[in-house]
Structures are given as structure tokens and as C-alpha cells.
N, CA and C atoms of all chains as a GROMACS GRO file, in nm:
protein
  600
    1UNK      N    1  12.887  18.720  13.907
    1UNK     CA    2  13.013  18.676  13.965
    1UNK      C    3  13.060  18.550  13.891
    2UNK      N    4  13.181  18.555  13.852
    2UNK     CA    5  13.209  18.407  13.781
    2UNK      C    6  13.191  18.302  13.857
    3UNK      N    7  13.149  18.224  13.824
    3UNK     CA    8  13.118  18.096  13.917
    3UNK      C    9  13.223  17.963  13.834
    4UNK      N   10  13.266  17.906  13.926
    4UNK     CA   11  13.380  17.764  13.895
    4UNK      C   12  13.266  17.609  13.912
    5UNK      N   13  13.261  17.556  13.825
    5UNK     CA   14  13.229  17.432  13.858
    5UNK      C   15  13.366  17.322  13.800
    6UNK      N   16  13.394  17.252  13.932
    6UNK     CA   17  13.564  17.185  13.883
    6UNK      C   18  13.445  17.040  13.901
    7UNK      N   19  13.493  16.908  13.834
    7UNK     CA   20  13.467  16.811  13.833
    7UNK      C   21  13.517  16.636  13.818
    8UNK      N   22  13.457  16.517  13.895
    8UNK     CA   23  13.545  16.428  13.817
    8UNK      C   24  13.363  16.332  13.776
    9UNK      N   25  13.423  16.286  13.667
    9UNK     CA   26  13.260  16.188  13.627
    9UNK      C   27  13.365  16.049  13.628
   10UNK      N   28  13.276  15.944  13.697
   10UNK     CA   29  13.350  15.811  13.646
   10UNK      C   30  13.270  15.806  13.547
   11UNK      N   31  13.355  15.659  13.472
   11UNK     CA   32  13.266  15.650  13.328
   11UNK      C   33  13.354  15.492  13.352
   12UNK      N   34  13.240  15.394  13.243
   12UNK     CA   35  13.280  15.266  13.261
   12UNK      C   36  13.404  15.238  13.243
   13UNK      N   37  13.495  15.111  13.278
   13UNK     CA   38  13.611  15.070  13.235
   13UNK      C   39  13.650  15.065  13.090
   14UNK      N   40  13.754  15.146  13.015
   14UNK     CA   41  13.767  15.165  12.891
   14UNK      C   42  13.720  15.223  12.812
   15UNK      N   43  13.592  15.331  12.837
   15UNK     CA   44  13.533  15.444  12.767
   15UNK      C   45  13.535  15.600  12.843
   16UNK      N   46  13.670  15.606  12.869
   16UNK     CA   47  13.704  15.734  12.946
   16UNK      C   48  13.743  15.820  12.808
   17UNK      N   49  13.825  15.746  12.716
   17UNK     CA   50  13.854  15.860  12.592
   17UNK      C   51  13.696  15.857  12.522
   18UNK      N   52  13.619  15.790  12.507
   18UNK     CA   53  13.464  15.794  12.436
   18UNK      C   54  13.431  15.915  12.488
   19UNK      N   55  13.408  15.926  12.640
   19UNK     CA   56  13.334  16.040  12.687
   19UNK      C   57  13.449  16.168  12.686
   20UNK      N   58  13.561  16.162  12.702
   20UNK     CA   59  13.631  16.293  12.661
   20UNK      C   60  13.570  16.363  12.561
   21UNK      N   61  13.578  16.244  12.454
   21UNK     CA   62  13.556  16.323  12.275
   21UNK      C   63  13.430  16.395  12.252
   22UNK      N   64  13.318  16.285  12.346
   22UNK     CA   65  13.176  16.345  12.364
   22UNK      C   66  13.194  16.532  12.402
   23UNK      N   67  13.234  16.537  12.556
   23UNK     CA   68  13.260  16.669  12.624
   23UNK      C   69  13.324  16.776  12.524
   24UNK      N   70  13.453  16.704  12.504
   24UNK     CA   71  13.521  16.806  12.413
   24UNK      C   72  13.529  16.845  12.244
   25UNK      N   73  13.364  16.772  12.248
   25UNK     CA   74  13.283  16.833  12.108
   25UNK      C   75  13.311  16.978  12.079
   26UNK      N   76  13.328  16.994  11.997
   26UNK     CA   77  13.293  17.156  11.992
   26UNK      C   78  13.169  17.216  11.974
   27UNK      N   79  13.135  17.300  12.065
   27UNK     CA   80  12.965  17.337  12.083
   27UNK      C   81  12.958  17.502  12.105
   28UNK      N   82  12.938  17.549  11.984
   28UNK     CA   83  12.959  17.713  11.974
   28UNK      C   84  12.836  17.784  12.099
   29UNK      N   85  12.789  17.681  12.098
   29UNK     CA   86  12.646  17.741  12.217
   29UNK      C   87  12.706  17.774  12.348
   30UNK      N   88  12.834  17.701  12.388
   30UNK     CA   89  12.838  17.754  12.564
   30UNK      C   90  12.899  17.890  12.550
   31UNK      N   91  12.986  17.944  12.444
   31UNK     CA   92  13.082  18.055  12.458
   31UNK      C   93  12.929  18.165  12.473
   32UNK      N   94  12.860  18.150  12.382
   32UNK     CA   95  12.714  18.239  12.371
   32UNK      C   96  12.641  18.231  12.534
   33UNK      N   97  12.633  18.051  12.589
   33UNK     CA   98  12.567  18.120  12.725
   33UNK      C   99  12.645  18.168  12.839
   34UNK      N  100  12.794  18.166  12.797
   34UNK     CA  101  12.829  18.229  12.920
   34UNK      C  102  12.964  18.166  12.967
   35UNK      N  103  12.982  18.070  12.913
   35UNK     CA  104  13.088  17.944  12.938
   35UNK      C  105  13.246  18.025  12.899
   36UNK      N  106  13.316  18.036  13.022
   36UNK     CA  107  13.445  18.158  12.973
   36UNK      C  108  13.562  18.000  12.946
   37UNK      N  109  13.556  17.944  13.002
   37UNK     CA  110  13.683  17.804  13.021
   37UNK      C  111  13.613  17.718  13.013
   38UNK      N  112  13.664  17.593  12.960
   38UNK     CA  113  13.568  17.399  12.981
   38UNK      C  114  13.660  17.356  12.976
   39UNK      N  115  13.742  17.300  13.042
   39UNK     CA  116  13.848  17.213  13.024
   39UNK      C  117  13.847  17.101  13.059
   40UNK      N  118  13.845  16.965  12.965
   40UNK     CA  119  13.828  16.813  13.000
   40UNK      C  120  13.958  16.756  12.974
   41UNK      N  121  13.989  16.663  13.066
   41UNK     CA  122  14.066  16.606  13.117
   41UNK      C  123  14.060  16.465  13.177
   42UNK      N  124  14.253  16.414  13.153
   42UNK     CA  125  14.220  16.299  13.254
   42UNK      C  126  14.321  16.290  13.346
   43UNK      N  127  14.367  16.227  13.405
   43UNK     CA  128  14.515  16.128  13.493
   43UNK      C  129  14.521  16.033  13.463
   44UNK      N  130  14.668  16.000  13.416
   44UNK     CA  131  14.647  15.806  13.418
   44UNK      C  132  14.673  15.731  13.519
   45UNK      N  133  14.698  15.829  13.658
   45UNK     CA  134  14.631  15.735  13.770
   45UNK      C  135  14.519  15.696  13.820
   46UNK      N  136  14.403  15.771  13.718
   46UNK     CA  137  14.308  15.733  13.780
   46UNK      C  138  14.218  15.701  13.620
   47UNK      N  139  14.258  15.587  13.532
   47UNK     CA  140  14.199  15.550  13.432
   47UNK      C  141  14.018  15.541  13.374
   48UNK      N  142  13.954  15.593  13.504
   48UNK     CA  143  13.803  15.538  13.497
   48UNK      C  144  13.730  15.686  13.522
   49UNK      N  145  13.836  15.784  13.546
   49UNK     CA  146  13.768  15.905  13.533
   49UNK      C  147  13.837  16.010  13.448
   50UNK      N  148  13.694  16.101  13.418
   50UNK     CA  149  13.701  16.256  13.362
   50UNK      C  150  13.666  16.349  13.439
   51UNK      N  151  13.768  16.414  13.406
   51UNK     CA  152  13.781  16.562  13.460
   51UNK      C  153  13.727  16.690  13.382
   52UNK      N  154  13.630  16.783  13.500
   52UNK     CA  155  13.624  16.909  13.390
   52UNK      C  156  13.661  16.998  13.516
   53UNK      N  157  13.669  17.102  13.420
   53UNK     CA  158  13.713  17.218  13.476
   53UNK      C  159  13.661  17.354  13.443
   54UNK      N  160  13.529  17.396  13.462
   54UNK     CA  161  13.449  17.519  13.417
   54UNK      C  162  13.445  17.638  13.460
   55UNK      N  163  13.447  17.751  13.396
   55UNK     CA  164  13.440  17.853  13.441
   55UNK      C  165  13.292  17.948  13.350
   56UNK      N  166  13.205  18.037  13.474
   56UNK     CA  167  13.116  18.085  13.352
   56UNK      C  168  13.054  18.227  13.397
   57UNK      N  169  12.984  18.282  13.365
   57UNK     CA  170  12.993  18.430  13.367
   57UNK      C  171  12.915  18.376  13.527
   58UNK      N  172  12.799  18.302  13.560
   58UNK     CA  173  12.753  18.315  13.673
   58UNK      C  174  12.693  18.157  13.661
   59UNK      N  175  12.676  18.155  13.799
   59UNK     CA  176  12.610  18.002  13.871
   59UNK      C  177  12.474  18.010  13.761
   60UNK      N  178  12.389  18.069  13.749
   60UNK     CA  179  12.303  18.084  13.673
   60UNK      C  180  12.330  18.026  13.501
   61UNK      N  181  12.399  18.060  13.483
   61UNK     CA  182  12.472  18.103  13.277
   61UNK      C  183  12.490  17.882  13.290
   62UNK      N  184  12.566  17.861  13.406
   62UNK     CA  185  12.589  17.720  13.362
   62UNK      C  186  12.490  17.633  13.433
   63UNK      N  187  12.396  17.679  13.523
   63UNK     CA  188  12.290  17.579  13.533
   63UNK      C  189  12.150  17.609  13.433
   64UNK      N  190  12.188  17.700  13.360
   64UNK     CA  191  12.053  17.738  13.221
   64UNK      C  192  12.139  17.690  13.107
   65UNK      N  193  12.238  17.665  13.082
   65UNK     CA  194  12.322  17.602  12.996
   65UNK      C  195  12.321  17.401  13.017
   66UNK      N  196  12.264  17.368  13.105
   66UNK     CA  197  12.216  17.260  13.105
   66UNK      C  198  12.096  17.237  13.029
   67UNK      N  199  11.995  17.313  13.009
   67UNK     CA  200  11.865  17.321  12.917
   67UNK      C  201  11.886  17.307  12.768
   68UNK      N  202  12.000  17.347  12.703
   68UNK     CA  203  12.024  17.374  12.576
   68UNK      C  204  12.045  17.238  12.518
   69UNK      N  205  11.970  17.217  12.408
   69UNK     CA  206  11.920  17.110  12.298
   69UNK      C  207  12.087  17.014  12.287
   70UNK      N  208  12.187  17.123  12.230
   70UNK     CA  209  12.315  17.042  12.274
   70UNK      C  210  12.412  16.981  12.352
   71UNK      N  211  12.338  17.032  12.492
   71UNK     CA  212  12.470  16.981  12.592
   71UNK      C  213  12.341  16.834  12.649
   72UNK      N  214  12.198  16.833  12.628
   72UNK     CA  215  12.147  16.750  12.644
   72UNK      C  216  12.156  16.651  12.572
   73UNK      N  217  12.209  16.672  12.460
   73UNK     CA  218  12.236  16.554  12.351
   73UNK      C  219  12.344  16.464  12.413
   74UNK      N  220  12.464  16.562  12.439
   74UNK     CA  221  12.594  16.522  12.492
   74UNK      C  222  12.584  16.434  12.629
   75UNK      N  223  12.491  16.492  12.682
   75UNK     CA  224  12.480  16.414  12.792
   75UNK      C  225  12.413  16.285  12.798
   76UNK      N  226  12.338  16.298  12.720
   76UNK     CA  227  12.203  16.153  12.663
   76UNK      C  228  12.310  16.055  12.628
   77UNK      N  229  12.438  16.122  12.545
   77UNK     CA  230  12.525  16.002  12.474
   77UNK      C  231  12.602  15.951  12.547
   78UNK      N  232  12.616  16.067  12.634
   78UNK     CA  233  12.734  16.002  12.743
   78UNK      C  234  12.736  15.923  12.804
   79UNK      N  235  12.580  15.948  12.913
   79UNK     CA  236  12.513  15.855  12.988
   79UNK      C  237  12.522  15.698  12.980
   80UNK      N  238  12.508  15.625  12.884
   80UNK     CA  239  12.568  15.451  12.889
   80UNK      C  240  12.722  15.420  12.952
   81UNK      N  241  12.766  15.547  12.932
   81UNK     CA  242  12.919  15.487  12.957
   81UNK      C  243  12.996  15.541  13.103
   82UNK      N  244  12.907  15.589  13.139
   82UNK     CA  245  12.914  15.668  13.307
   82UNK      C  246  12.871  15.580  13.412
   83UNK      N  247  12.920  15.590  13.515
   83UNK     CA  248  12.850  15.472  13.616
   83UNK      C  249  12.801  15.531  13.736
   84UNK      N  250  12.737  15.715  13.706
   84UNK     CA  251  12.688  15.777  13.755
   84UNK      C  252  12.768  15.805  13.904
   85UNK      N  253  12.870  15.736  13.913
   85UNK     CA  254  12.942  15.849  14.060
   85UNK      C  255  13.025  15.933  13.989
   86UNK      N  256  12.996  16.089  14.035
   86UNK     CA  257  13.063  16.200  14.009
   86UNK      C  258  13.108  16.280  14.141
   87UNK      N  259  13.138  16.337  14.119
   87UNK     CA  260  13.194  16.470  14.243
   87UNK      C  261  13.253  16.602  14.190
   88UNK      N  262  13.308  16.648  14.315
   88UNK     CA  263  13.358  16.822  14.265
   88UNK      C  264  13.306  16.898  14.334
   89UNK      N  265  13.321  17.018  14.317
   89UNK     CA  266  13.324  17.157  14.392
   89UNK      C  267  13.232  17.223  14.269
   90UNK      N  268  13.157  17.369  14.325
   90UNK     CA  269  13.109  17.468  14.267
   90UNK      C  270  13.141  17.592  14.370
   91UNK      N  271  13.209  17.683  14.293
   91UNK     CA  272  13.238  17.792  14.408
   91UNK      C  273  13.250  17.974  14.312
   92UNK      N  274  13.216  18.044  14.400
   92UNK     CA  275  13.216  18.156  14.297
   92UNK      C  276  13.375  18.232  14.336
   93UNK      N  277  13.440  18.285  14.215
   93UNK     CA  278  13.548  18.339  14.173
   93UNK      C  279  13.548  18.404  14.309
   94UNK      N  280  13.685  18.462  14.391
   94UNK     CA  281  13.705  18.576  14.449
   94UNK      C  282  13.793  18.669  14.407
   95UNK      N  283  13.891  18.584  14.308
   95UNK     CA  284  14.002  18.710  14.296
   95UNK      C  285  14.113  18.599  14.175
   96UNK      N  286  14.229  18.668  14.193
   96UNK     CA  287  14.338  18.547  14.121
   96UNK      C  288  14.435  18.670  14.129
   97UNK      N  289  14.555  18.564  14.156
   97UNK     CA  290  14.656  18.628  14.131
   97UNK      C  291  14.751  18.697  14.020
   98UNK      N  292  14.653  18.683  13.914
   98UNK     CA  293  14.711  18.693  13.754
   98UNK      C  294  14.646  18.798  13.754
   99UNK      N  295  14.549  18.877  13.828
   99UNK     CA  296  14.531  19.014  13.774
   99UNK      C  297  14.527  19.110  13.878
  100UNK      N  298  14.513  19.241  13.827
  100UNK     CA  299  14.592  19.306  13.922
  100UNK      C  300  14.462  19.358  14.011
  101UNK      N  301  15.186  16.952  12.755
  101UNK     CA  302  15.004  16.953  12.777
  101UNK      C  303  14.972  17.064  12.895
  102UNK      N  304  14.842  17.110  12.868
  102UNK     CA  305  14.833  17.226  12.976
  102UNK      C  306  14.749  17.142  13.058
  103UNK      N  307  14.796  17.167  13.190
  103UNK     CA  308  14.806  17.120  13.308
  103UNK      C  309  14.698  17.174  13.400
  104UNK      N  310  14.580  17.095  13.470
  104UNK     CA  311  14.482  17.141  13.537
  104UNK      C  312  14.542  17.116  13.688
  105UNK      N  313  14.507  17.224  13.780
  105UNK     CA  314  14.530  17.185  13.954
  105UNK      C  315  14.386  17.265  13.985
  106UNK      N  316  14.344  17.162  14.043
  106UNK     CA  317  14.212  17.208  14.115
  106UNK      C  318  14.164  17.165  14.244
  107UNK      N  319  14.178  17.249  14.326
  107UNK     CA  320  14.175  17.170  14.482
  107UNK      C  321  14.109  17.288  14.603
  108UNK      N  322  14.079  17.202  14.689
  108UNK     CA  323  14.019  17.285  14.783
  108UNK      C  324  14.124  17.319  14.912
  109UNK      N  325  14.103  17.430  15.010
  109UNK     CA  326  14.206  17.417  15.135
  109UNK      C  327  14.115  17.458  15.223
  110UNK      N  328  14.138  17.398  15.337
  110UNK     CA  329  14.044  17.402  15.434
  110UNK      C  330  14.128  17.507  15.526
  111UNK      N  331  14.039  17.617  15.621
  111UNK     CA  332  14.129  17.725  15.679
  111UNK      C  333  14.046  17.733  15.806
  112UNK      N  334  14.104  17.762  15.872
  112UNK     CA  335  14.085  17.782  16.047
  112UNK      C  336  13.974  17.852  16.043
  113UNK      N  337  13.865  17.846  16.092
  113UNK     CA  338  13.716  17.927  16.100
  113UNK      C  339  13.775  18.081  16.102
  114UNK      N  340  13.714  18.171  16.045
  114UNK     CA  341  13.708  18.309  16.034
  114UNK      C  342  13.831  18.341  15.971
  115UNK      N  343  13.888  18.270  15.878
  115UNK     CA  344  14.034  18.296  15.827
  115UNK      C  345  14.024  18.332  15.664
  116UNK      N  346  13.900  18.231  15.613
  116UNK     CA  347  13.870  18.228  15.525
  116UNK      C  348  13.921  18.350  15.371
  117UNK      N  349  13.838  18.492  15.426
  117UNK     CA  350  13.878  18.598  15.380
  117UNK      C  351  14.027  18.624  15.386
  118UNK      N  352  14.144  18.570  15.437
  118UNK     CA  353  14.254  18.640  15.476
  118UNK      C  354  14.332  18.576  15.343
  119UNK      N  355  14.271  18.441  15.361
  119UNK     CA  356  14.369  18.326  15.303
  119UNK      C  357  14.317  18.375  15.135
  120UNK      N  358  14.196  18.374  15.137
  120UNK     CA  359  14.167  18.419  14.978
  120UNK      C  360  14.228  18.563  14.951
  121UNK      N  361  14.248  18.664  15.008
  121UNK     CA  362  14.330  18.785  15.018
  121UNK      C  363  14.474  18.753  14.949
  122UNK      N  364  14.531  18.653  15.062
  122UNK     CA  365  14.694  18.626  15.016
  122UNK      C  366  14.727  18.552  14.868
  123UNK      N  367  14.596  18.491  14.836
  123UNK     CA  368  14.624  18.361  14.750
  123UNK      C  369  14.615  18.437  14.599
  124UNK      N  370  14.533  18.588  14.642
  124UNK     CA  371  14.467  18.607  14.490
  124UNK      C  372  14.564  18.779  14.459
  125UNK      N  373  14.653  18.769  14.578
  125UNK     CA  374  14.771  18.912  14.510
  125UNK      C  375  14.802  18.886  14.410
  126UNK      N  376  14.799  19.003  14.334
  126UNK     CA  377  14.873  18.943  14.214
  126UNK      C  378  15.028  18.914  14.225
  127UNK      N  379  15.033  18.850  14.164
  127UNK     CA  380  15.197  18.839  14.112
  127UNK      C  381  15.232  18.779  13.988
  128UNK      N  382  15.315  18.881  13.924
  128UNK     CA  383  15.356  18.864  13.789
  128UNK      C  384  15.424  18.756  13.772
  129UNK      N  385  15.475  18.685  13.851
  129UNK     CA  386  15.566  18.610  13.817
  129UNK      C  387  15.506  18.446  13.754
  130UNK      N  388  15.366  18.467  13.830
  130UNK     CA  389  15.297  18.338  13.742
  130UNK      C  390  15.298  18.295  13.639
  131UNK      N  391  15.240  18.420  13.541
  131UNK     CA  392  15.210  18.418  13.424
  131UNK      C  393  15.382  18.364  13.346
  132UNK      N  394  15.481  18.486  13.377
  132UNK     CA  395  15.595  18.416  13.346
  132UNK      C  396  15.627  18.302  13.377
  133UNK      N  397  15.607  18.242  13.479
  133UNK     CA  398  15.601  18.051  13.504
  133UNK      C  399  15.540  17.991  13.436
  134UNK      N  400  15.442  18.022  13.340
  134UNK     CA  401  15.374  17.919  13.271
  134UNK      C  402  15.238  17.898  13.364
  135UNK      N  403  15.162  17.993  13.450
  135UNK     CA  404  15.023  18.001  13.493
  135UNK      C  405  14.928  18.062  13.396
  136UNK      N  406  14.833  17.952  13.332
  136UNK     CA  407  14.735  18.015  13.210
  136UNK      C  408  14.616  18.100  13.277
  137UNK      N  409  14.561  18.045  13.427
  137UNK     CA  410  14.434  18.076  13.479
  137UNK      C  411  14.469  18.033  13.584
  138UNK      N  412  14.435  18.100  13.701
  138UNK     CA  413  14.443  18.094  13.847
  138UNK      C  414  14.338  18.104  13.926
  139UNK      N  415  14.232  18.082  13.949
  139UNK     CA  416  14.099  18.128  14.038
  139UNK      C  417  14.076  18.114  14.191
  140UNK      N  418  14.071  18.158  14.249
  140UNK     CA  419  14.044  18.127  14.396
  140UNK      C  420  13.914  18.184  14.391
  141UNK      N  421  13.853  18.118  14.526
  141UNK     CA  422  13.727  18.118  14.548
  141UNK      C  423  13.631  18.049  14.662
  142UNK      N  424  13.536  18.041  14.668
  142UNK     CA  425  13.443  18.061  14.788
  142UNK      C  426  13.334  18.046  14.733
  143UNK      N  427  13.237  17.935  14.858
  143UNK     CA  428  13.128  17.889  14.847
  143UNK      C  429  13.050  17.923  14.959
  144UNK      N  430  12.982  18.017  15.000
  144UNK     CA  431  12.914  18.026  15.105
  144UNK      C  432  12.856  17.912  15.242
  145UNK      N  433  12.835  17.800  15.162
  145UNK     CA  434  12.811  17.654  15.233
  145UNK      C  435  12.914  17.604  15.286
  146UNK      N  436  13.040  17.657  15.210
  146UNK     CA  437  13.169  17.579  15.259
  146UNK      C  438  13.220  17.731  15.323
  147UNK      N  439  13.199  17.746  15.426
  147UNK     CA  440  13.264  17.890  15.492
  147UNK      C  441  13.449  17.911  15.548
  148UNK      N  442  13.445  17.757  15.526
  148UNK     CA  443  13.584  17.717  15.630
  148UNK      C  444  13.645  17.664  15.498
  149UNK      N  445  13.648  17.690  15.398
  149UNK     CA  446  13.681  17.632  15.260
  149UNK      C  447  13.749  17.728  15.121
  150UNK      N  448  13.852  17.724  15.079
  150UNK     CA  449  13.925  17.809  14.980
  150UNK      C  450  13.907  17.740  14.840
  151UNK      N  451  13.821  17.776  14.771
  151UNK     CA  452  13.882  17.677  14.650
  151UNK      C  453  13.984  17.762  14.509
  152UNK      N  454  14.072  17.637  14.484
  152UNK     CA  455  14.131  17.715  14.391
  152UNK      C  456  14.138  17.634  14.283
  153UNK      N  457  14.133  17.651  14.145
  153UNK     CA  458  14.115  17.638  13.977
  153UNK      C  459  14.244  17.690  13.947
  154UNK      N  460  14.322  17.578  13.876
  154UNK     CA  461  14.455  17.680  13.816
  154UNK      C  462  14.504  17.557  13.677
  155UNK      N  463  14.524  17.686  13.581
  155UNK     CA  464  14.559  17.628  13.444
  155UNK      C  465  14.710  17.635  13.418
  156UNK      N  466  14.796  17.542  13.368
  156UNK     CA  467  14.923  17.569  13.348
  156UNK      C  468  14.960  17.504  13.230
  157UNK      N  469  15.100  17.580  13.179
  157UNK     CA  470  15.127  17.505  13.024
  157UNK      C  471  15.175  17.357  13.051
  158UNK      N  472  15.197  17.333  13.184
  158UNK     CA  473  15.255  17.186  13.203
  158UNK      C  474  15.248  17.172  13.336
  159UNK      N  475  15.251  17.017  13.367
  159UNK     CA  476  15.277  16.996  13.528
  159UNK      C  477  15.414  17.010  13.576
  160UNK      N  478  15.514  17.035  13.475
  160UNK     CA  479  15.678  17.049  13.538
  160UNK      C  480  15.652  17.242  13.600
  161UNK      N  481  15.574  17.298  13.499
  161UNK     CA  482  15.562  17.440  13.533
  161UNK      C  483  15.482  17.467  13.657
  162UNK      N  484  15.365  17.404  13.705
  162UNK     CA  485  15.307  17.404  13.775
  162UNK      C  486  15.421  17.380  13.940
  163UNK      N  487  15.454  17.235  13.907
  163UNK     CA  488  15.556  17.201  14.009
  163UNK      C  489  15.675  17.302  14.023
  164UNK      N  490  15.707  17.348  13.950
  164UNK     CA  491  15.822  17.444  13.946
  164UNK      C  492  15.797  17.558  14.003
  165UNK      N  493  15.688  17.607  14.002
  165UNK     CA  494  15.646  17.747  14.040
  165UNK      C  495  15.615  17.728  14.195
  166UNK      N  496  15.637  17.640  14.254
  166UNK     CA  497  15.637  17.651  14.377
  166UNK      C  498  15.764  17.661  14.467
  167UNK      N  499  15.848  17.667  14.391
  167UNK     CA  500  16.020  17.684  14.414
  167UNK      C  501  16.015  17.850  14.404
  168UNK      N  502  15.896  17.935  14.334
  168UNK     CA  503  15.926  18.089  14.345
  168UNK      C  504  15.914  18.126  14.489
  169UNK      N  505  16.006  18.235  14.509
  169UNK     CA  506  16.022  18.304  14.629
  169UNK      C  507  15.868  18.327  14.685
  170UNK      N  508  15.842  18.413  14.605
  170UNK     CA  509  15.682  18.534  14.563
  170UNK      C  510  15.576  18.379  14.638
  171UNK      N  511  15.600  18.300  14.615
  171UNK     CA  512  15.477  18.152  14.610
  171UNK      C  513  15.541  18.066  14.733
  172UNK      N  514  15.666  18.049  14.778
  172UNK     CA  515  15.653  18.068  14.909
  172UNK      C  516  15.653  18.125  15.003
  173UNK      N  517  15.667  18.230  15.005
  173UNK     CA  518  15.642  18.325  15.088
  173UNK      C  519  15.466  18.328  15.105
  174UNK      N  520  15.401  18.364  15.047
  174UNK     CA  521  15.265  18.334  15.038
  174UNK      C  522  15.176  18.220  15.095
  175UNK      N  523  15.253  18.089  15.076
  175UNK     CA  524  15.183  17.970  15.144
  175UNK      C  525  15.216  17.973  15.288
  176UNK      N  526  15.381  18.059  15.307
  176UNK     CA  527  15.394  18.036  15.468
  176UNK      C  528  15.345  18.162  15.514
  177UNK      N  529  15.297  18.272  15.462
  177UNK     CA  530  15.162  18.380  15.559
  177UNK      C  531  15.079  18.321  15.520
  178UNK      N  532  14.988  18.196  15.468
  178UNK     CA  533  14.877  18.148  15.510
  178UNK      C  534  14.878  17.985  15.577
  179UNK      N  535  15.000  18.001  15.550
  179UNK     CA  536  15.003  17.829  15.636
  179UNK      C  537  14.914  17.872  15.781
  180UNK      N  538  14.940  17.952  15.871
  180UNK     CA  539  14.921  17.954  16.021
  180UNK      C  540  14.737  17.926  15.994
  181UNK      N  541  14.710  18.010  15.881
  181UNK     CA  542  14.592  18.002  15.909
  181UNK      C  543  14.501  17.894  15.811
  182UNK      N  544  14.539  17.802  15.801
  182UNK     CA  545  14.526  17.647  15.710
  182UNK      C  546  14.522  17.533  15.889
  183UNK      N  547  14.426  17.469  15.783
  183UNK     CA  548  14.384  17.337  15.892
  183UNK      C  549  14.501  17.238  15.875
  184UNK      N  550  14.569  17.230  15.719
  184UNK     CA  551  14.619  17.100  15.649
  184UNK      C  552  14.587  17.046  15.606
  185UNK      N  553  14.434  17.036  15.615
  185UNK     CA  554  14.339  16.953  15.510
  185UNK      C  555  14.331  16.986  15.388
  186UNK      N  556  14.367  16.912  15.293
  186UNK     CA  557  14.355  16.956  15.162
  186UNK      C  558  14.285  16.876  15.058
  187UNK      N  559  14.228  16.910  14.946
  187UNK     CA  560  14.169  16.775  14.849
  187UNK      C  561  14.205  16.861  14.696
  188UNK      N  562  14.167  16.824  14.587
  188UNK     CA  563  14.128  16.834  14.524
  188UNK      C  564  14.181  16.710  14.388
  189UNK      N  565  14.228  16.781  14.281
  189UNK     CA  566  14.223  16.687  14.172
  189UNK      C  567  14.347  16.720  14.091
  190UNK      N  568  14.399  16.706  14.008
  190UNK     CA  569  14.533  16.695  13.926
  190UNK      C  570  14.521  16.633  13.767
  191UNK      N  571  14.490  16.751  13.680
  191UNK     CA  572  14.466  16.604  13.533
  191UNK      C  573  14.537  16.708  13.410
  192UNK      N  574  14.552  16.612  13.345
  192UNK     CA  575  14.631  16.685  13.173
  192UNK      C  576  14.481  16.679  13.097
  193UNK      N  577  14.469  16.791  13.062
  193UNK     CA  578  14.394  16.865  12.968
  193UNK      C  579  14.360  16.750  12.865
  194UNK      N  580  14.289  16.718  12.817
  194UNK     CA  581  14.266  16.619  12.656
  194UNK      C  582  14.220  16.746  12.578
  195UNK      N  583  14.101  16.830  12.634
  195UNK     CA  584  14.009  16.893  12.515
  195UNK      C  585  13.932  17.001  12.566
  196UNK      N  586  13.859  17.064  12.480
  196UNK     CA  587  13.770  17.209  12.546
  196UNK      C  588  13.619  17.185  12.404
  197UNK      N  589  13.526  17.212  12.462
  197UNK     CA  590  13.453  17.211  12.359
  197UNK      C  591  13.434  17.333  12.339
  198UNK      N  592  13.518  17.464  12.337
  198UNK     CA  593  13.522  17.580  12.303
  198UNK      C  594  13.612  17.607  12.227
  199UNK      N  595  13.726  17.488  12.186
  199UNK     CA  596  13.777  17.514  12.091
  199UNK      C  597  13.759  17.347  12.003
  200UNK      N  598  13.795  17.434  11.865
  200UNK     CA  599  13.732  17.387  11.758
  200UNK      C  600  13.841  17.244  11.757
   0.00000   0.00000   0.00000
């Protein structure tokens, strides 16, 4: 079942574009485990956070996609500039109105 | 910029199924609005909870598409069965690490 993980990460004052560029590395490994959408993001009302927006074949595909040598890198780098409060939703797909 | 809406709706106990029913008809008219990805969805933990993921070529398109007939009509057969509680998040896209 596709599973959604939507997200916001704070990250310190003034390294919100640092950690964008980190996320929105290009990493040929998630399309392979399963990763259908990643979309990072921000608001400039809210300057101290990032946004993602995931979609992946199953709850499974993106919590075994945490194991992989590259998104642990990404995350190792990220980590200094995060101030570890995050939030968000995880919910599995039911439907959409874009298909029939 | 393509435009993220990602938010949750909270629905009257046992409504749950009705509201994800109405939310995920299709209708063509999205895609012609400028809707890239639409997801609705459900978390078993959150039983009283709708979540929806939606991609757009812009936030004027996003905002605009709620002026369609097809999209209100739809929010007012599930308004009755909505708490009013609503959350989620609102951000412009920076990046994807799925594309290069």
C-alpha cells in the first residue's frame, strides 16, 4: 500500500537552505527502494523549518530505506544543523482524486 | 513553484471512510487546475483522522481550485461530517532528491 510520510524538521537559525541542499541531493538509491515522490521544501513564514513530503511503495520500502549507506550519510551531515524538534504525519494512501 | 498542501482533517467518529470516499472521486478537473498529486489517506491509530498530500504547479492554482464547482460541492457533502479541526502544513517546493 503506498504509504505517505509528510514532514517538518527544525534546523538551526540560518541553515534551513544548508539542509534543503543536503535532502535534495540527488540519491539514485531511493527511486530503487521504493521512494515514488520526496519533495523538500520551505515557507518563509516559518524560516527555521523544512519540509518533506514522501511518498513510497510501502511503510516498509521507507523505513528499510533509512538503513542505506546514503541517506545515513545525509542524515549524519544534517544532524549539526537540526535542533532535533520534528513532526508530521505517516499515513497509508486510500485513494485520490486524480485517478479514476 | 510547485506548491505542497499537506494537512490532516479530523471527522466525526465512524465518518472516517465516507469522508475519504468523497475526497478521493475522481475529478478531472484537478489535473486541469494545475493538481500534480493528490493523496488521501488513513492511519489506523488516527481512526477519527483524514490525511491528505497534495502537489500543485503553484499556490495561486492550489487556492484557485477551490472556487471549482466539482471542489465545492465536495467539501460541503463532507463538511456535516468534519469536526473543523484541521492542521497540517503549506510550503514551496525547493528540491527532490529524485531529481537530478
Amino acid at each position: 500500500m503506498t504509504f505517505a510520510n509528510v514532514g517538518t524538521i527544525d534546523v538551526q537559525p540560518g541553515h534551513r537552505d544548508d539542509v534543503v541542499a543536503i535532502l535534495s541531493r540527488h540519491n539514485p538509491q531511493l527511486a530503487a527502494a521504493g521512494c515514488l515522490s520526496y519533495e523538500v521544501g520551505v515557507d518563509d513564514e516559518q524560516p527555521d523549518t523544512v519540509f518533506v513530503a514522501e511518498l513510497w511503495t510501502s511503510r516498509e520500502a521507507h523505513d528499510d530505506s533509512l538503513q542505506l549507506e546514503s541517506v545515513k550519510e545525509a542524515i549524519a551531515e544534517a544532524m549539526p544543523m537540526l535542533t532535533g524538534d520534528m513532526g508530521g504525519h505517516r499515513f497509508e494512501v486510500a485513494g485520490s482524486p486524480l485517478r479514476d
